[in-house]
Backbone as CSV, one residue per row, in Angstrom:
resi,resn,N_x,N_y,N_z,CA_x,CA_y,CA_z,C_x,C_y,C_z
1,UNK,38.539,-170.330,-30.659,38.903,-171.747,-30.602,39.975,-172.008,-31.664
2,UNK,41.169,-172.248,-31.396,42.691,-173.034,-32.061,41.743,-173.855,-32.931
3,UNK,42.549,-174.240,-34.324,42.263,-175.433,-34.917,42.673,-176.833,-34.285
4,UNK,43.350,-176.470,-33.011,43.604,-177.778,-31.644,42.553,-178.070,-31.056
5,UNK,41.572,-177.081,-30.916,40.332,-177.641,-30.290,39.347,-178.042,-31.115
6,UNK,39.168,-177.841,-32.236,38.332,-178.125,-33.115,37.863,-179.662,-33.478
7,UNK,36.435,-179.739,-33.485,35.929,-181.044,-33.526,36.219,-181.624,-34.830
8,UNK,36.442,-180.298,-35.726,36.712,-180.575,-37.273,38.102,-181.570,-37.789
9,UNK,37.662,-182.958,-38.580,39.436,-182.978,-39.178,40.179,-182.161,-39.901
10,UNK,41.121,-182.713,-39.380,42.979,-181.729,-40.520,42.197,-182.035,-41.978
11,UNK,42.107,-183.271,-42.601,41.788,-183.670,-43.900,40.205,-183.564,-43.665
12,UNK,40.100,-183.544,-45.142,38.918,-184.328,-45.570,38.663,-185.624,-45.388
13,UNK,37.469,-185.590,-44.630,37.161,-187.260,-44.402,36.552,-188.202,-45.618
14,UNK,36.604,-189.334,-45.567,35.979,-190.221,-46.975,34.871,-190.411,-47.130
15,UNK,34.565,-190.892,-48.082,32.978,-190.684,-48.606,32.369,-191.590,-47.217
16,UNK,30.543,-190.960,-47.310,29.952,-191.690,-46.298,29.754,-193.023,-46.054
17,UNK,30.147,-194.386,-47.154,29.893,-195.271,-47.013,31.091,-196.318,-46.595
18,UNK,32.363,-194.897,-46.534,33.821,-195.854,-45.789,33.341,-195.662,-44.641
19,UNK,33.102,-194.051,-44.133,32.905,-193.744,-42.817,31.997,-195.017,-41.857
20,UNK,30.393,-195.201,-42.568,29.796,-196.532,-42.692,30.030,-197.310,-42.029
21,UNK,30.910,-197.988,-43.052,31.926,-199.267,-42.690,32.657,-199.804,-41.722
22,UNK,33.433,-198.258,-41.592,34.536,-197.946,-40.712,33.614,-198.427,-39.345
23,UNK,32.608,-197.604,-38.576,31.351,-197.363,-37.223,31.069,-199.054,-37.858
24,UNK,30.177,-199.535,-38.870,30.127,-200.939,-38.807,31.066,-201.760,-38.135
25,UNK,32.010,-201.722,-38.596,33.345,-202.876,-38.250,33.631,-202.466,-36.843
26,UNK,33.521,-201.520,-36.384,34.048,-201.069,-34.642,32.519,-201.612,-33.921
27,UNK,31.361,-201.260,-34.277,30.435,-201.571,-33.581,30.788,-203.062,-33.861
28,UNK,30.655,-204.259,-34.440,30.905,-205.045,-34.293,31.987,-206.160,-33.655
29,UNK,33.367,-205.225,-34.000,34.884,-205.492,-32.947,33.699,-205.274,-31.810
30,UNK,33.778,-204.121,-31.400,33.358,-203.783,-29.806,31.825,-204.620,-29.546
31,UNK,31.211,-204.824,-30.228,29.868,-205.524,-29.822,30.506,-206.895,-28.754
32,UNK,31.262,-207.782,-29.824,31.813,-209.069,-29.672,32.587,-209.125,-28.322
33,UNK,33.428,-208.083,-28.159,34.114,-208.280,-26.903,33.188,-207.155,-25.747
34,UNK,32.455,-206.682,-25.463,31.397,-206.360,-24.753,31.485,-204.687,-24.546
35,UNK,32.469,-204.190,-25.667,32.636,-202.827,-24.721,32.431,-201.784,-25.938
36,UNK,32.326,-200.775,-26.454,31.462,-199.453,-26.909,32.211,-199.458,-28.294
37,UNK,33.569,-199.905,-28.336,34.089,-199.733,-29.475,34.920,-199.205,-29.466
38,UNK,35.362,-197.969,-28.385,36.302,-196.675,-28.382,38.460,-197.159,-28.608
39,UNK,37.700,-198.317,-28.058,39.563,-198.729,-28.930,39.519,-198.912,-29.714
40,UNK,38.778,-199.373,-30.739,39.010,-198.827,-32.048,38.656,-198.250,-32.736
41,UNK,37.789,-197.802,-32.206,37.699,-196.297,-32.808,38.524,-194.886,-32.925
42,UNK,39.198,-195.055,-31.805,40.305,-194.018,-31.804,40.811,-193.864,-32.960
43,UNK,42.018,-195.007,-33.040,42.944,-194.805,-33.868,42.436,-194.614,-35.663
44,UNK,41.024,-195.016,-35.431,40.234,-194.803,-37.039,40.205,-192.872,-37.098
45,UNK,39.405,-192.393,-35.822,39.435,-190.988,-35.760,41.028,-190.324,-35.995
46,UNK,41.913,-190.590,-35.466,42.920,-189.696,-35.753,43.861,-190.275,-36.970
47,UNK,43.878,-191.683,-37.130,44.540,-192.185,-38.204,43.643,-192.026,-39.803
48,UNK,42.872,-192.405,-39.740,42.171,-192.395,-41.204,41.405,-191.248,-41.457
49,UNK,40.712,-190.633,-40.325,39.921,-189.494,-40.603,40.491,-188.076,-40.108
50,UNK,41.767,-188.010,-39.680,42.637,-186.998,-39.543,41.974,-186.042,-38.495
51,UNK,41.278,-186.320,-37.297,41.338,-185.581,-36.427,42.419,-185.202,-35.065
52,UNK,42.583,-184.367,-34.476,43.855,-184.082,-33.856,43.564,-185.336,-32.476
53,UNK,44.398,-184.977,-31.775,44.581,-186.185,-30.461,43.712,-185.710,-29.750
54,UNK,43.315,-184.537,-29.463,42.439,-184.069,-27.984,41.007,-184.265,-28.901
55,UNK,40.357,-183.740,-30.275,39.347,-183.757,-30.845,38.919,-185.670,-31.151
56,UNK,39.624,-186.007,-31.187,39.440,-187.290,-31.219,39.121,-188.071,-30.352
57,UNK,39.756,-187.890,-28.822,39.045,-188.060,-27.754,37.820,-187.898,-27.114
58,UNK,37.752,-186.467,-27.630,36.336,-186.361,-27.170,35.353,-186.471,-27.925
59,UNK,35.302,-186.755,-29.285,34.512,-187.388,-30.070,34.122,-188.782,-30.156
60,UNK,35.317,-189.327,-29.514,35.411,-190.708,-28.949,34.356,-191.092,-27.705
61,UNK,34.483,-190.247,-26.624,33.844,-190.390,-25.363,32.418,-190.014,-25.784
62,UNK,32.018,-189.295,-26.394,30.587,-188.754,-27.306,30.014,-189.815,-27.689
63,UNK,30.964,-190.517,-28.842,30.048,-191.790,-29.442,30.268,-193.180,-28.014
64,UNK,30.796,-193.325,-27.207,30.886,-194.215,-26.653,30.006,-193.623,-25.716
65,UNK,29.403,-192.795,-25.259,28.296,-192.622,-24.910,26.956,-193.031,-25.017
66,UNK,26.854,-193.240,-26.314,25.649,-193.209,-27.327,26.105,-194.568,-27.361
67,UNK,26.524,-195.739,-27.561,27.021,-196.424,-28.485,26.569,-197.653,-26.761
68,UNK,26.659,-196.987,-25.174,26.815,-198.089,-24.270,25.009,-197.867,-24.165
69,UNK,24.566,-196.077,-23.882,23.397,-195.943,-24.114,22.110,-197.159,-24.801
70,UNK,22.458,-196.882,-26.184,21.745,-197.526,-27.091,21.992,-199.251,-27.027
71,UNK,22.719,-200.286,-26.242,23.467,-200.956,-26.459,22.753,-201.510,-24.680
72,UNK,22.279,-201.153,-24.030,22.136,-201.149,-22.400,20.760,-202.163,-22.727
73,UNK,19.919,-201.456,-23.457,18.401,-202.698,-22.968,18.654,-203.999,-23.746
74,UNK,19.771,-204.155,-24.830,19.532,-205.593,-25.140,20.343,-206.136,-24.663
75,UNK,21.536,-205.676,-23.810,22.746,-206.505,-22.900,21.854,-206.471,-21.555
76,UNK,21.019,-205.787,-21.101,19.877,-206.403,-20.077,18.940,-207.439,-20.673
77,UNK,18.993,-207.682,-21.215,18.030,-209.011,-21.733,19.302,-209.989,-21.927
78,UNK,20.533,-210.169,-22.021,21.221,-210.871,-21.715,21.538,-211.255,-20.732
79,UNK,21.817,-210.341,-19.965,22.172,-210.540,-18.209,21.233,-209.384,-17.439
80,UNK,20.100,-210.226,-16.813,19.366,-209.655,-16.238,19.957,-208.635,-15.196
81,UNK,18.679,-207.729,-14.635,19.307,-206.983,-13.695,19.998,-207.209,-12.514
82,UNK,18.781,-207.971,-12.226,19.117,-208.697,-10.911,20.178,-209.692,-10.453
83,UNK,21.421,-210.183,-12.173,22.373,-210.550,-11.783,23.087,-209.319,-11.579
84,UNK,23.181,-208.577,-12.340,23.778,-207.156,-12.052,23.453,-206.589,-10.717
85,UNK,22.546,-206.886,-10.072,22.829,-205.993,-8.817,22.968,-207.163,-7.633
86,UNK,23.250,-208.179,-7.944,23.785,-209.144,-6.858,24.998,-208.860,-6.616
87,UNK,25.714,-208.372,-7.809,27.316,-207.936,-7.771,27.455,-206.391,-7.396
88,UNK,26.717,-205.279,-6.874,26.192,-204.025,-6.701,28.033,-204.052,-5.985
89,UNK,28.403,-204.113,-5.018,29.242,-203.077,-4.382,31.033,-203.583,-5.270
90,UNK,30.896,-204.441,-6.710,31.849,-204.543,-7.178,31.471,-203.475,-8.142
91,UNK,30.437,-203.192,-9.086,29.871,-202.312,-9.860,29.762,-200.947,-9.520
92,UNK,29.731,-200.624,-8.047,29.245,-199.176,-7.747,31.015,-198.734,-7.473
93,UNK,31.909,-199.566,-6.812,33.488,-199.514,-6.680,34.193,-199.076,-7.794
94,UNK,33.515,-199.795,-9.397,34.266,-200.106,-10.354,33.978,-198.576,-11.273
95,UNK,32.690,-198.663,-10.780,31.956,-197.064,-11.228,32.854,-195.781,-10.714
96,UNK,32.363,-195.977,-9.622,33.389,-194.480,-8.540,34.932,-194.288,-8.757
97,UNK,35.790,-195.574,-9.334,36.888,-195.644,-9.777,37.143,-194.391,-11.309
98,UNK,36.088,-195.355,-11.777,36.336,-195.291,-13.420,36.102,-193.572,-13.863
99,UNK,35.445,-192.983,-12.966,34.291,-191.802,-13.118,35.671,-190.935,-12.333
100,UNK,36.622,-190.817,-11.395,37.345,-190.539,-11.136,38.702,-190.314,-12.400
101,UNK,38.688,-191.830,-12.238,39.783,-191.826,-13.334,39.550,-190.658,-14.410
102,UNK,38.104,-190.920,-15.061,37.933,-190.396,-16.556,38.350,-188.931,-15.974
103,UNK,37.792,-188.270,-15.183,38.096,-186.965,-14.069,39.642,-186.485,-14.955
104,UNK,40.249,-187.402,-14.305,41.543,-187.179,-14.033,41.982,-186.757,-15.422
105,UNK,42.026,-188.457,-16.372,42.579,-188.552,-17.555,41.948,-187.259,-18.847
106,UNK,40.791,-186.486,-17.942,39.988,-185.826,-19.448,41.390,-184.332,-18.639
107,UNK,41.289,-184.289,-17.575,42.019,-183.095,-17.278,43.291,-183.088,-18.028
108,UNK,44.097,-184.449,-17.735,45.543,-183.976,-18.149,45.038,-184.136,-19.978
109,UNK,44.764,-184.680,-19.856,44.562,-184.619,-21.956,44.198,-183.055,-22.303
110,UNK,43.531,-182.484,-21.892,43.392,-181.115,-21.978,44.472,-180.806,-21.698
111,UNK,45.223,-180.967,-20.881,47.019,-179.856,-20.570,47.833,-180.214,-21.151
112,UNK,47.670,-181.871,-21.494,48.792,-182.398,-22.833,48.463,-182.075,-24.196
113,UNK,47.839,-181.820,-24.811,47.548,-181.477,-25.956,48.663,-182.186,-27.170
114,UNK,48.983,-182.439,-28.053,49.910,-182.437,-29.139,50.470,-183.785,-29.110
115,UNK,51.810,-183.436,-29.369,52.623,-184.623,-30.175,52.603,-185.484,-28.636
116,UNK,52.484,-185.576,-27.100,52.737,-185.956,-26.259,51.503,-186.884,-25.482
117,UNK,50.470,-186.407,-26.469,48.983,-187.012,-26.008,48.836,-187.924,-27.300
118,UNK,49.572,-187.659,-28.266,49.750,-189.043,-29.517,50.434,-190.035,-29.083
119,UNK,51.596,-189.350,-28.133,52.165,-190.834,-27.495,51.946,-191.817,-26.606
120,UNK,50.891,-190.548,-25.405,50.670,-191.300,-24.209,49.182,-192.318,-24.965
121,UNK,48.543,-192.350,-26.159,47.301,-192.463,-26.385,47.919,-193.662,-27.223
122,UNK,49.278,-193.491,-28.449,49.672,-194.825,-28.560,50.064,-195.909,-27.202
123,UNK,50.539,-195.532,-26.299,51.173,-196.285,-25.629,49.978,-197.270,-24.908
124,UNK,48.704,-196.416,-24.490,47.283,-196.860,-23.954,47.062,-198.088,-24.894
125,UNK,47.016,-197.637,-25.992,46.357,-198.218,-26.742,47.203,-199.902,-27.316
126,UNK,48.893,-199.932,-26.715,49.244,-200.816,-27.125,49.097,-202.075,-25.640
127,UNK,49.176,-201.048,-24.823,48.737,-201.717,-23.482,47.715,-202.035,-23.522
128,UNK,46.021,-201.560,-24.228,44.766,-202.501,-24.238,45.265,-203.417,-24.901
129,UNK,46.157,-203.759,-25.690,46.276,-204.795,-27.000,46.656,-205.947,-25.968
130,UNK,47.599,-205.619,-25.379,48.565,-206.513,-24.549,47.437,-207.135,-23.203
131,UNK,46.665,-206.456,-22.528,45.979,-206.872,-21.982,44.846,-207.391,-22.329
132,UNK,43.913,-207.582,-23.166,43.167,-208.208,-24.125,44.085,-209.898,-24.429
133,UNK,45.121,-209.143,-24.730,45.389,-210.787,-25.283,46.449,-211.695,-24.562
134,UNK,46.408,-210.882,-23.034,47.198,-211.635,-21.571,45.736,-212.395,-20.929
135,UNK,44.101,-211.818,-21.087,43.170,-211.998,-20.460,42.975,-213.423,-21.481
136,UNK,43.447,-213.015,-22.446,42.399,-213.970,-23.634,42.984,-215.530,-23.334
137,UNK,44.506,-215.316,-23.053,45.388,-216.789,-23.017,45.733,-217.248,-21.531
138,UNK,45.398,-216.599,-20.740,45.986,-216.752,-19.849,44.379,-217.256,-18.695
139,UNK,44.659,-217.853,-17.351,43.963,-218.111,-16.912,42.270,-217.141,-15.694
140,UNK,42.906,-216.182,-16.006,41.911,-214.943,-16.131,40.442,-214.961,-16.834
141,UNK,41.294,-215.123,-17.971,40.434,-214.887,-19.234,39.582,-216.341,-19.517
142,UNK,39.794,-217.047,-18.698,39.256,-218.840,-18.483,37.317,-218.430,-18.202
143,UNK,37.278,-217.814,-17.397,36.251,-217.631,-16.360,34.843,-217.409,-17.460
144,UNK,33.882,-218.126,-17.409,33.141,-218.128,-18.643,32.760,-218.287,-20.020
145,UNK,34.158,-219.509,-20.249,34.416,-219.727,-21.795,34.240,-220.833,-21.737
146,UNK,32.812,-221.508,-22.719,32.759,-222.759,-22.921,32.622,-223.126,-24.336
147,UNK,33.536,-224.023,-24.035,33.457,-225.041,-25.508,34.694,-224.534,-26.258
148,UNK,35.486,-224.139,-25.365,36.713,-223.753,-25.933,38.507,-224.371,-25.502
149,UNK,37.631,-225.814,-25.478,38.926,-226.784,-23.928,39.794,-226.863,-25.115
């Protein structure tokens, strides 16, 4: 195994109570807007804790594993099941999509490797920004927000 595949960072990572902090503040970003954290977590893994672009990914998809896992029975006590499966053939669509996609995107990240998977992973990542905050202002992003006229 290349030091390209390695789960290990380039640097030394910071003491355990930045690291801490760091998983605090993302579980909480990501709590708030409903999703695992993995956007920001990325750029913490390869920017602050110096892991490469492909090791970072998949350390990424690991904890966002764990992170929707652990995170599933108290967002079911928010929204019961049974609203969740009234919406079944938008959920099972959105599933078979996404499970494809990931397919796809884990393949070419494996064949891109390097300086070219830093770019395509900035560019992702400036496009969640942009879409986050086209949903947030725009009339999309309307659909379930009260007390915010």
């Amino acid at each position: 195994m290349t030091a390209d595949q390695s789960l290990v960072p380039l640097r030394s990572t910071r003491s355990l109570p930045v690291v801490f902090g760091a998983g605090a503040a993302v579980g909480v970003l990501g709590g708030m807007i409903g999703l695992g954290g993995a956007e920001f977590r990325l750029p913490l893994l390869i920017g602050l804790f110096g892991f490469t672009a492909l090791s970072a990914v998949i350390l990424n998809k690991a904890m966002s594993l764990v992170v929707v896992l652990t995170a599933l029975p108290t967002r079911l006590v928010a929204v019961s099941a049974s609203e969740v499966a009234g919406r079944w053939p938008v959920a099972v669509n959105l599933l078979a999509g996404s499970l494809l996609g990931a397919w796809a995107g884990a393949s070419w990240a494996v064949r891109m490797r390097g300086y070219p998977l830093y770019k395509v992973l900035a560019a992702l990542m400036v496009l969640m920004a942009a879409a986050l905050l086209v949903t947030h202002t725009s009339a999309l992003g309307g659909h379930g927000r009260g007390g915010h006229d």
